[in-house]
MISEGU-182933 format. One record per residue (C-alpha): residue in one letter; x, y, z; residue number from 1. Coordinates in Angstrom, 3 decimals. Example, Ala and Ser with C-alpha at 12.3 -4.5 7.8 and 13.67 -1.06 7.14 Angstrom:
<atoms>
 resn        u        v        w resi
    A   12.300   -4.500    7.800    1
    S   13.670   -1.060    7.140    2
</atoms>
This chain:
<atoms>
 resn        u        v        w resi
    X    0.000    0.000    0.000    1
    X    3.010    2.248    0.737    2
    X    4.098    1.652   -2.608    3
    X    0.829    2.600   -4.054    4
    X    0.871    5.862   -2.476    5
    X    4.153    7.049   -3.219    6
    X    3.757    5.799   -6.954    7
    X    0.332    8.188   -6.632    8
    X    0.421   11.456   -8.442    9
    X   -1.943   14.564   -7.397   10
    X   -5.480   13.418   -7.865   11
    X   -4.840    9.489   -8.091   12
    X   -7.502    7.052   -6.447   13
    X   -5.758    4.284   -4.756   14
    X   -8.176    0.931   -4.911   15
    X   -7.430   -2.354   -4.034   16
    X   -7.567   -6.357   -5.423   17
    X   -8.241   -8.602   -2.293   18
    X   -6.799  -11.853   -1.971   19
    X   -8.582  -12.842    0.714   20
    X  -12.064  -11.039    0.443   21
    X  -10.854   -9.980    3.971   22
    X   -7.483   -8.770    4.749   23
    X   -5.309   -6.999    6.878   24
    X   -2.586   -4.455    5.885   25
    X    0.031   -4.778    8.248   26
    X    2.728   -1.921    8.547   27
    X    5.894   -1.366    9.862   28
    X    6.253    2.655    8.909   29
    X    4.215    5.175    8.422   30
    X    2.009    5.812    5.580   31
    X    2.726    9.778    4.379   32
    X    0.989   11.454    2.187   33
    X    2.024   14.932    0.736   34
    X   -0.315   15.006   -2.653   35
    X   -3.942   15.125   -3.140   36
    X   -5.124   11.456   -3.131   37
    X   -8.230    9.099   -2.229   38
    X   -8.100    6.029   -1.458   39
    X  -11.166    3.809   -1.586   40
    X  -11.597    1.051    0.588   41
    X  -13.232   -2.100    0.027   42
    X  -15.589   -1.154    3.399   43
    X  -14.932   -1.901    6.854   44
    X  -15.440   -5.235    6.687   45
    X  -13.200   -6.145    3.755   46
    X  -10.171   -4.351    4.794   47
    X   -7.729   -3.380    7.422   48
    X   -4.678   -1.352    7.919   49
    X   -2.832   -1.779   10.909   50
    X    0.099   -0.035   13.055   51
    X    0.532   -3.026   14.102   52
    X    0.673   -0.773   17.985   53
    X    4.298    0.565   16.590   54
    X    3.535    3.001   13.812   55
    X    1.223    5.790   13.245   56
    X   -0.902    4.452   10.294   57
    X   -1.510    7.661    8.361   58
    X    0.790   11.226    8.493   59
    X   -1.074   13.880    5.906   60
    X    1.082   16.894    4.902   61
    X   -0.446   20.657    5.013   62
    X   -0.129   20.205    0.836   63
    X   -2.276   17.562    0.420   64
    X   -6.056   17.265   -0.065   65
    X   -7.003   13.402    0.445   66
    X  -10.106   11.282    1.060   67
    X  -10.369    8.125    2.453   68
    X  -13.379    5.962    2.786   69
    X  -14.303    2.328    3.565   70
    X  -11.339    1.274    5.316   71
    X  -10.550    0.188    9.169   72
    X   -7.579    1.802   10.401   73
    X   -6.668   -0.273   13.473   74
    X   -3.757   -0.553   16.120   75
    X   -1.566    2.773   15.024   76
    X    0.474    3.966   18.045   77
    X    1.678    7.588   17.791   78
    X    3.949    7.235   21.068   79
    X    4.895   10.475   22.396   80
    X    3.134   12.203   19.044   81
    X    0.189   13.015   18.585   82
    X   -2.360   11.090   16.180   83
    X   -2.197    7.219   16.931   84
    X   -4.329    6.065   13.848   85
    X   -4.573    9.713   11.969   86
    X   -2.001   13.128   11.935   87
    X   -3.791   15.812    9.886   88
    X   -2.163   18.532    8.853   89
    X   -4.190   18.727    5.194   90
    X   -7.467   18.493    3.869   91
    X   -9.288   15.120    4.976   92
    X  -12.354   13.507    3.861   93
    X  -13.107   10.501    6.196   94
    X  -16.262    8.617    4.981   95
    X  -17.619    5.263    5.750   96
    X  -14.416    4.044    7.833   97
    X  -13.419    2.841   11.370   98
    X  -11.118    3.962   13.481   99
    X  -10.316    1.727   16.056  100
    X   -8.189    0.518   18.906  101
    X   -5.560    3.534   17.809  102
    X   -3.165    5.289   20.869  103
    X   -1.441    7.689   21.684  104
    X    0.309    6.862   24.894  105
    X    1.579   10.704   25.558  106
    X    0.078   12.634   23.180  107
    X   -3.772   13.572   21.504  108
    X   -6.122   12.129   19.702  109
    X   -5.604    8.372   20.100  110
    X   -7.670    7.908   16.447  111
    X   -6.797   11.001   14.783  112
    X   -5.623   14.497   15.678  113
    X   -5.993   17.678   13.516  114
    X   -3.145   20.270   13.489  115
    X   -4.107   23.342   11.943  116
    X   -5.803   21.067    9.239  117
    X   -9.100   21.107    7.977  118
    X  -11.284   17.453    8.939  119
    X  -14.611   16.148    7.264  120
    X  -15.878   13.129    9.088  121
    X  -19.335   11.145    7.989  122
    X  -21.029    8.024    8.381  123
    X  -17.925    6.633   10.464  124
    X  -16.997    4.991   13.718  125
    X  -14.390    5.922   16.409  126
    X  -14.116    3.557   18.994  127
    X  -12.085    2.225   21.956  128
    X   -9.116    4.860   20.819  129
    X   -7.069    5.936   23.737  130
    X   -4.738    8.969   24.322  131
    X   -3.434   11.162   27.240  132
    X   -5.917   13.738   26.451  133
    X   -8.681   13.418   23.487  134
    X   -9.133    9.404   23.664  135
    X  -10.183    9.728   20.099  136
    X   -9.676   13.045   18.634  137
    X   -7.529   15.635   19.112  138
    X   -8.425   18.856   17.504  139
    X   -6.508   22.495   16.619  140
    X   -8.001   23.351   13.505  141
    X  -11.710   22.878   11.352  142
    X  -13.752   19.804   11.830  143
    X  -16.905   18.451   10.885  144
    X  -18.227   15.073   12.738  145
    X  -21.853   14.006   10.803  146
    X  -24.000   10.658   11.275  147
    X  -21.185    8.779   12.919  148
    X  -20.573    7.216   16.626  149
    X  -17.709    7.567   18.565  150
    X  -17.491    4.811   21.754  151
    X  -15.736    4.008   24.755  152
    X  -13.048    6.156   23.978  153
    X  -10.548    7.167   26.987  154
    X   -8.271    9.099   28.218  155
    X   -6.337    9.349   31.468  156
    X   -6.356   13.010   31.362  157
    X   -9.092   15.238   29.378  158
    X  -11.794   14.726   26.805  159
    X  -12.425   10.949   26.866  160
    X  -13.768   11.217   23.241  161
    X  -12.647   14.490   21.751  162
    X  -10.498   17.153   23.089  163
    X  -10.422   20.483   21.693  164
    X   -8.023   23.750   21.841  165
    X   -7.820   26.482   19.461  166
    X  -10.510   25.162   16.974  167
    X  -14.011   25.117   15.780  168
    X  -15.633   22.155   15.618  169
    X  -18.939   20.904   14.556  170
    X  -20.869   17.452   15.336  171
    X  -23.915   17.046   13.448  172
    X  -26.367   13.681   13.645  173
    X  -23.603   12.084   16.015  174
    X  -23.562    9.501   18.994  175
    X  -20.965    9.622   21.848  176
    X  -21.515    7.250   24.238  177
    X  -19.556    5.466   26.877  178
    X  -16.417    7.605   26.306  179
    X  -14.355    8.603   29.529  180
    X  -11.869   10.373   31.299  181
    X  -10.774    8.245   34.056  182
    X   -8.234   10.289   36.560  183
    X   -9.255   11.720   39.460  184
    X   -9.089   15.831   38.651  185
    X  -10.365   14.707   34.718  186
    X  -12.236   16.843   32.611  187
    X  -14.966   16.249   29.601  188
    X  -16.260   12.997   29.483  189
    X  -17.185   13.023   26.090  190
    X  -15.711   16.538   25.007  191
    X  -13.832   19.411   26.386  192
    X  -14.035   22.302   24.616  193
    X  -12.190   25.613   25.162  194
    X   -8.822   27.827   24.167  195
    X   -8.538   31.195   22.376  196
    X  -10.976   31.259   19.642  197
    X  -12.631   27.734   19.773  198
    X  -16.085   27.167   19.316  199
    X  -18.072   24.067   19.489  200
    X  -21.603   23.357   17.956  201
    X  -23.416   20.280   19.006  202
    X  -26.267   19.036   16.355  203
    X  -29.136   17.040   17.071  204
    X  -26.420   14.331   18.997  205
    X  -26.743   12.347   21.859  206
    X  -23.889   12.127   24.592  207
    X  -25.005    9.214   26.587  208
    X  -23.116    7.421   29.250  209
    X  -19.961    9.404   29.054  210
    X  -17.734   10.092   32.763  211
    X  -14.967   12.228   34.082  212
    X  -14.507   14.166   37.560  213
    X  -15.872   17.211   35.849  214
    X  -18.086   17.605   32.644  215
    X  -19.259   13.726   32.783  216
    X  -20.493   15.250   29.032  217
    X  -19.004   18.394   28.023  218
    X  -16.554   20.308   29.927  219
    X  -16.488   24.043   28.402  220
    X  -13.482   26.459   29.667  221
    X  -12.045   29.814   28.739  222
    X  -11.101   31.896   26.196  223
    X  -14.386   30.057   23.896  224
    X  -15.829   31.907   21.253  225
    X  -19.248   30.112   21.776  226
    X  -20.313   26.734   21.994  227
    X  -23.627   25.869   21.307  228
    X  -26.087   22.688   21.772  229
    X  -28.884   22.411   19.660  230
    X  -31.576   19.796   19.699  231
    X  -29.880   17.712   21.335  232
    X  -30.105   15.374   24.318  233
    X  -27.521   14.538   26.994  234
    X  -28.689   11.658   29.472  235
    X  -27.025    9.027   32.052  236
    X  -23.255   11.269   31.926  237
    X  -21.528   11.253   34.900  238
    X  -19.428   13.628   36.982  239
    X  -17.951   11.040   39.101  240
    X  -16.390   12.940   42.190  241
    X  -17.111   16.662   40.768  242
    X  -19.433   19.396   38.891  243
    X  -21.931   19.349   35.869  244
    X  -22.631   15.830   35.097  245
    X  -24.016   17.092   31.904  246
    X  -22.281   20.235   31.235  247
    X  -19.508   21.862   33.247  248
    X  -18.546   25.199   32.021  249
    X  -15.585   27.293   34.035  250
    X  -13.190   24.745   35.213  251
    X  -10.763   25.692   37.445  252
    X   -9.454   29.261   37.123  253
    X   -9.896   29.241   33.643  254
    X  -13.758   30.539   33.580  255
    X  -16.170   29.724   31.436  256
    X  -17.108   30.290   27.245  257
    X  -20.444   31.488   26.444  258
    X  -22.268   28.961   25.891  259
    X  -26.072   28.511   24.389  260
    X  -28.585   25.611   25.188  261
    X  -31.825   25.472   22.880  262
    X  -34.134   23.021   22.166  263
    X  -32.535   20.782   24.194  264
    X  -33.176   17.306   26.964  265
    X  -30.917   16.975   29.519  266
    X  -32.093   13.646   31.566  267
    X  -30.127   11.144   34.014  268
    X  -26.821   12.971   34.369  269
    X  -25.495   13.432   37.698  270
    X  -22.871   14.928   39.693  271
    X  -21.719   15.989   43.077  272
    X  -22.687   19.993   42.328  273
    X  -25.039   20.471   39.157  274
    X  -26.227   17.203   37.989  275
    X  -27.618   18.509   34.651  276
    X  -25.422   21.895   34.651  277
    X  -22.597   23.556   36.456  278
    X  -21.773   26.470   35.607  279
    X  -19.590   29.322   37.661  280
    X  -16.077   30.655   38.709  281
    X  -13.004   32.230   36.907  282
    X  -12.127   35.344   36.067  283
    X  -14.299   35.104   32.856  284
    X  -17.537   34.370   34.214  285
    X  -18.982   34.455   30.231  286
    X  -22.475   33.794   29.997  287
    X  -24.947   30.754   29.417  288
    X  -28.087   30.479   27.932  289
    X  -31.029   28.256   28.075  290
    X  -33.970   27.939   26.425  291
    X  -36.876   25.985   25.387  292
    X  -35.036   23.157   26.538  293
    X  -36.153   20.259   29.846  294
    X  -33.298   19.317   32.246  295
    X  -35.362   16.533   34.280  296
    X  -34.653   13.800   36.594  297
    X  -30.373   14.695   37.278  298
    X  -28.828   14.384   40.659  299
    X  -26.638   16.325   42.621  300
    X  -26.107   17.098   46.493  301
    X  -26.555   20.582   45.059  302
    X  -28.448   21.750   42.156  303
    X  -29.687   18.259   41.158  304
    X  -30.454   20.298   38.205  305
    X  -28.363   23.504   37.988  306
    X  -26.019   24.952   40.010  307
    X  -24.699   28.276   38.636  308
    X  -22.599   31.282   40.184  309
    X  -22.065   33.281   36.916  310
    X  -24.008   35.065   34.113  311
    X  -27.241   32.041   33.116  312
    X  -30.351   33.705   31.046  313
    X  -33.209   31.210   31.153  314
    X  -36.432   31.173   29.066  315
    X  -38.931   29.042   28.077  316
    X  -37.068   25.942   29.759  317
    X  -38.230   23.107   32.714  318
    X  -36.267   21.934   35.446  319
    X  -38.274   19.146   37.389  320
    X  -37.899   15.871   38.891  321
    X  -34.602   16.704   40.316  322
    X  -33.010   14.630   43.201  323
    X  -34.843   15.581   46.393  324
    X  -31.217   16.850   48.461  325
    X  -30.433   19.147   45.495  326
    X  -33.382   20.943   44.635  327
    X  -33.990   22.049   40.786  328
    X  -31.239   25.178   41.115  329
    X  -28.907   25.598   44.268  330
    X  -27.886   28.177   44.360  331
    X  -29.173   30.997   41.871  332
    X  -27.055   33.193   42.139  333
    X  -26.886   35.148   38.156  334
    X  -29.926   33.458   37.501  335
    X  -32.300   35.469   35.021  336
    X  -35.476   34.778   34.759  337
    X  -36.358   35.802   31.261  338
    X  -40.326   33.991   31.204  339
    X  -42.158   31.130   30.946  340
    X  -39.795   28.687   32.720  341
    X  -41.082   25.717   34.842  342
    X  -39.726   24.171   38.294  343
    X  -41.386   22.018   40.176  344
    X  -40.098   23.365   43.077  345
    X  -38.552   26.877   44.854  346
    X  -35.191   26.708   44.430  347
    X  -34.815   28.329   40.753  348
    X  -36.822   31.616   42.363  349
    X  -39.136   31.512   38.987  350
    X  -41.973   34.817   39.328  351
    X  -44.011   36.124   36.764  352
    X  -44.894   34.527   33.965  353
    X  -43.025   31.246   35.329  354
    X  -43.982   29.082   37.147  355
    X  -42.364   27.341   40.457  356
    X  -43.351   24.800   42.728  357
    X  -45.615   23.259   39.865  358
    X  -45.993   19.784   38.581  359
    X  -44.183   19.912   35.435  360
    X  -46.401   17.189   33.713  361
    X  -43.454   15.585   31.782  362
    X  -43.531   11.692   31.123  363
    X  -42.264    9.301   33.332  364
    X  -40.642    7.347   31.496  365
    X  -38.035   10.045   30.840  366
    X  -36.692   10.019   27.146  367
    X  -37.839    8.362   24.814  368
    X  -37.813    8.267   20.971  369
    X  -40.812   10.164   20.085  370
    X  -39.752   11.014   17.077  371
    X  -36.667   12.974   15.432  372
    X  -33.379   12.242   15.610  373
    X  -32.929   12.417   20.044  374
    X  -34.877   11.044   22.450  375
    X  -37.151   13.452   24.188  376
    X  -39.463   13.937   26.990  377
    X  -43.022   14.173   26.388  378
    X  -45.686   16.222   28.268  379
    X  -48.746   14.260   29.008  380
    X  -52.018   15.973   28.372  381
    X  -52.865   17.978   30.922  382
    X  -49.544   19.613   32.188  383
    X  -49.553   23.178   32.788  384
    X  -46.739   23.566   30.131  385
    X  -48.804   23.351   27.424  386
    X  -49.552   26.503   25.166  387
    X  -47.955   28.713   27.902  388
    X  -45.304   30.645   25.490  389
    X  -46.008   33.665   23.759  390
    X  -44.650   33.267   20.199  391
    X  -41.627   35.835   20.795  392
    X  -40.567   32.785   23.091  393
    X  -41.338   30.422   20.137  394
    X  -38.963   28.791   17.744  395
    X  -40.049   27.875   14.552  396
    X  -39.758   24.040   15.880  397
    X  -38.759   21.814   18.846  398
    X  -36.659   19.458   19.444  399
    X  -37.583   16.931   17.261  400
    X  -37.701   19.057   14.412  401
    X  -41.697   19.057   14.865  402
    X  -43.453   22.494   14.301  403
    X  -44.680   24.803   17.490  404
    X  -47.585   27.219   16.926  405
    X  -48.023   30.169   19.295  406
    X  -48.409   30.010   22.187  407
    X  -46.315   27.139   22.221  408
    X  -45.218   24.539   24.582  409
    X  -42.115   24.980   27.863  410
    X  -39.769   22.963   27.421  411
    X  -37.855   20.808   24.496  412
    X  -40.916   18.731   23.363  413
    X  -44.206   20.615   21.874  414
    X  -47.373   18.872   21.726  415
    X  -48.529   21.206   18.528  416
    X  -45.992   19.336   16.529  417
    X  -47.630   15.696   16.777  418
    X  -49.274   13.822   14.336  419
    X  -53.370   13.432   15.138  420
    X  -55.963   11.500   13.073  421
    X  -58.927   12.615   13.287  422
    X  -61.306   10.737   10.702  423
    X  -61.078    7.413    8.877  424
    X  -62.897    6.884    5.470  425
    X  -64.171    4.176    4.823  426
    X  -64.713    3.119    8.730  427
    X  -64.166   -0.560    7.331  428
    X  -63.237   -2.851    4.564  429
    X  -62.035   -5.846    3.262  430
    X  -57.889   -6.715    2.527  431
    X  -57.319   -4.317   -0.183  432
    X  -59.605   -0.972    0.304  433
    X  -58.062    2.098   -0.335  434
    X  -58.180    4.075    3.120  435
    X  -57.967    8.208    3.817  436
    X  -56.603    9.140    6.774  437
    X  -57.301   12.778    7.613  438
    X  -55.833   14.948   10.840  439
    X  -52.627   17.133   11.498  440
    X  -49.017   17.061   11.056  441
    X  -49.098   13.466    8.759  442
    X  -46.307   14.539    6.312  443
    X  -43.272   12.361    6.635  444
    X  -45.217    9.614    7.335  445
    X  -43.053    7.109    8.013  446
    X  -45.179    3.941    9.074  447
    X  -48.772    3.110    9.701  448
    X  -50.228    0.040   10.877  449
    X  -54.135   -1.455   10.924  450
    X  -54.307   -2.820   14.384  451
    X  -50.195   -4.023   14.980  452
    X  -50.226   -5.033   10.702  453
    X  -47.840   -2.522    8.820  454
    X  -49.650   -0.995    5.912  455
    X  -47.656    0.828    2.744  456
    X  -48.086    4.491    2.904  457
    X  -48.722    5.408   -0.682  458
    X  -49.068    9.287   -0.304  459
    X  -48.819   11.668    2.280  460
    X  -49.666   15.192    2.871  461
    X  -49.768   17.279    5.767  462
    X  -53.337   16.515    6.486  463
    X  -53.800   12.859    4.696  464
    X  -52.773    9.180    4.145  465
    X  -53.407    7.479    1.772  466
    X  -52.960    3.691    2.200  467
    X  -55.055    0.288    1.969  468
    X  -55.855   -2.173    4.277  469
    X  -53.072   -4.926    4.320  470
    X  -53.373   -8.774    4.165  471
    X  -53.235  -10.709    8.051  472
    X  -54.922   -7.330    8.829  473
    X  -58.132   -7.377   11.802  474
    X  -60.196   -4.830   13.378  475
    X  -58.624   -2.753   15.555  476
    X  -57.276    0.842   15.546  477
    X  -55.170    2.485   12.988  478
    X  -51.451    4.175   14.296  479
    X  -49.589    6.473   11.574  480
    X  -45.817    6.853   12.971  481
    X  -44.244   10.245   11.404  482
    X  -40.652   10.838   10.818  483
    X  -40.968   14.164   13.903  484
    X  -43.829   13.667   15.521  485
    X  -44.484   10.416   16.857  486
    X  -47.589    7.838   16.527  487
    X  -50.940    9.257   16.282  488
    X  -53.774    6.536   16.925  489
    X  -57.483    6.981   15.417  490
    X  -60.068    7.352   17.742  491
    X  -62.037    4.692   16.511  492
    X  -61.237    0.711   15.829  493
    X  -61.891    0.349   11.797  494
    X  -63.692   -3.202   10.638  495
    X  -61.747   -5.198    8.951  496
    X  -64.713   -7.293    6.583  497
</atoms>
């Protein structure tokens, strides 16, 4: 393969004859590449390149431009360098790989780090990568992380999946998830994010299961140009002897980036100060804020929900169902009140158009998927956060991507945006009848069903279905699943003749 890619000239695509189907490319130096190039894999099952745990597997020059896709790139060791499987210091365009089982034992970015380079990740995996800091990636430069997983990454130090200085990074349609910092004094379970300039936008993602002291999920500190979290849900991450077992922003001396929070479910995290979010100290005190988003059911000894002692603007958002020794927020200090929040108890100091001390009327059974890309809470019928925001409050959606109309829904999840049925013609028929299915919200149907018996959707609209009645079907009612908004069921069982 060396070969191959020093034979290469600018704009070459490297392929490859297998002999085995399946094979492994085992080397003893480094792969470097200093002129545009792709090379296409035969997919992630087919083929293998290995550092064997000596080598680096891939070293890209600032000249080069190069893509790489269906490939593993397995067991590269950067030693004291940085960039066990991956050193960027190009253009890359990673698609439809795996990077796995890649170190650096003193460096960054056990799978891949970017120096100054410019990274476009999709529709791969980055698992079980380990580094000193940034158990998978390293980052110093532009990068782009879409519809791929990164998993139990670690790191002794910071940023058990991802660590960040001096960069702006994006993650788009992304799962991190059982990534981890494991030292005592650690920081960012899945991501820390901070350094002169860097900014951070989180994308409908989940960051699920993820642990450090500090920042079980994201750790944010400062010098941040903003970081931002947008639909997105962050649920069971752990701050295992320290602050914001969802979000910790200002650790240490170093203060805190502003940071934004919309649309967003924040569920399960815990800590020992700010179980959802922590957020305080430093000299730059920068500040957060929330909205339209439900931090429910985190644990702390204080501020099972938030506990802030900076600059946090909150609107439009929930806090409930916090543990019972550390209230919703402990303490407010900074805390504004900008409307229409919910707590279901004191502690947050909620007036005017909020409300505290309410039942929140949020589901139970915490997140779940109810449509869209993240799981979400929903609000059962009758809770008080229903219709309560004024539409200067309102974003055009929620969290699910599902329309709000004004007045719209507290909180990450809006009832307006759910599918509803509300009439059936014919009422029954035999295998075969065409059936309309008239209500709300039906476009992007994505599945319906004639009591449990999938039916073919053969046109949708925002306000019908069209389908028939499928063979094995029986009476019963009829559930339309949309792509946003959930499962609507009709009101009434059809007849199946």
């Amino acid at each position: 393969m060396r070969q191959a890619v020093l034979a290469a000239t600018s704009g070459d695509t490297v392929t490859f004859a297998l002999s085995p189907a399946c094979s492994i490319i085992t080397l003893t130096r480094t792969i470097s590449i200093a002129t545009d190039l792709t090379i296409e894999g035969p997919g992630v099952n087919s083929l293998g390149v290995s550092g064997n745990n000596a080598v680096e597997v891939f070293n890209i020059a600032s000249s080069a431009s190069v893509t790489i896709a269906g490939l593993t790139i397995e067991y590269g060791q950067s030693g004291s360098g940085n960039g066990g499987g991956i050193l960027n210091q190009g253009t890359l365009t990673l698609k439809a790989s795996t990077l796995m089982d890649n170190s650096s034992y003193s460096g960054l970015g056990g799978a891949l780090y970017n120096d100054y380079g410019t990274v476009d990740i999709t529709d791969s995996t980055l698992s079980s990568n380990s580094a000193t800091n940034g158990g998978a990636v390293g980052n110093v430069g532009t990068l782009s992380l879409t519809d791929s997983t990164l998993s139990n990454n670690t790191a002794p130090g910071n940023g058990g999946a991802i660590i960040e200085q001096f960069g702006t990074m994006t993650i788009t349609n992304s799962m991190l998830s059982d990534n981890s910092a494991t030292l005592v004094g650690s920081v960012g379970g899945a991501i820390i994010s901070g350094g002169t300039g860097t900014a951070l936008n989180l994308r409908n993602s989940i960051l699920s299961g993820n642990s450090a002291t500090d920042g079980g999920g994201i750790a944010g500190f400062g010098g941040g140009m903003m970081n931002t979290v947008t639909n997105s849900t962050l649920s069971n991450n752990k701050a295992t002897n320290g602050d914001g077992g969802g979000i910790a922003n200002g650790i240490g001396n170093y203060g805190g980036g502003p940071m934004i929070i919309t649309n967003s479910t924040l569920s399960g995290n815990s800590a020992n100060e700010g179980g959802a979010i922590w957020n305080s100290v430093g000299s730059n005190r920068a500040p957060m804020t929330i909205t339209n988003s439900t931090l429910s059911n985190n644990a702390a000894g204080t501020g099972g929900g938030i506990w802030n002692n900076a600059t946090l603007n909150m609107a439009a958002t929930i806090v409930a169902n916090s543990s019972a020794s550390g209230g919703d927020c402990s303490p407010s200090v900074g805390l504004t009140d900008l409307g229409y929040n919910l707590a279901d108890d004191n502690t947050c100091g909620f007036s005017g158009s909020s409300f505290s001390g309410k039942a929140s009327g949020l589901d139970r059974a915490g997140p779940q998927n109810n449509g869209g890309p993240t799981p979400t809470i929903a609000l059962l019928r009758r809770s008080i956060a229903i219709d309560h925001v004024p539409a200067s409050h309102c974003p055009g959606t929620d969290q699910r991507g599902a329309s709000r109309t004004p007045p719209c829904d507290v909180g990450a999840y809006d009832t307006d945006g759910n599918p509803t049925i509300t009439m059936v013609m014919p009422a029954k028929g035999e295998v075969g009848t065409k059936v309309a299915i008239t209500g709300t919200h039906l476009l992007g149907a994505t599945a319906g069903a004639f009591n449990g018996t999938p039916a073919i959707i053969m046109r949708d609209t925002p306000s019908k279905i069209t389908t028939r009645v499928p063979p094995g079907a029986s009476t019963g009612l009829i559930s339309i699943t949309t792509s946003v908004g959930g499962t609507a069921t009709s009101l009434k069982a059809f007849k199946v003749t």
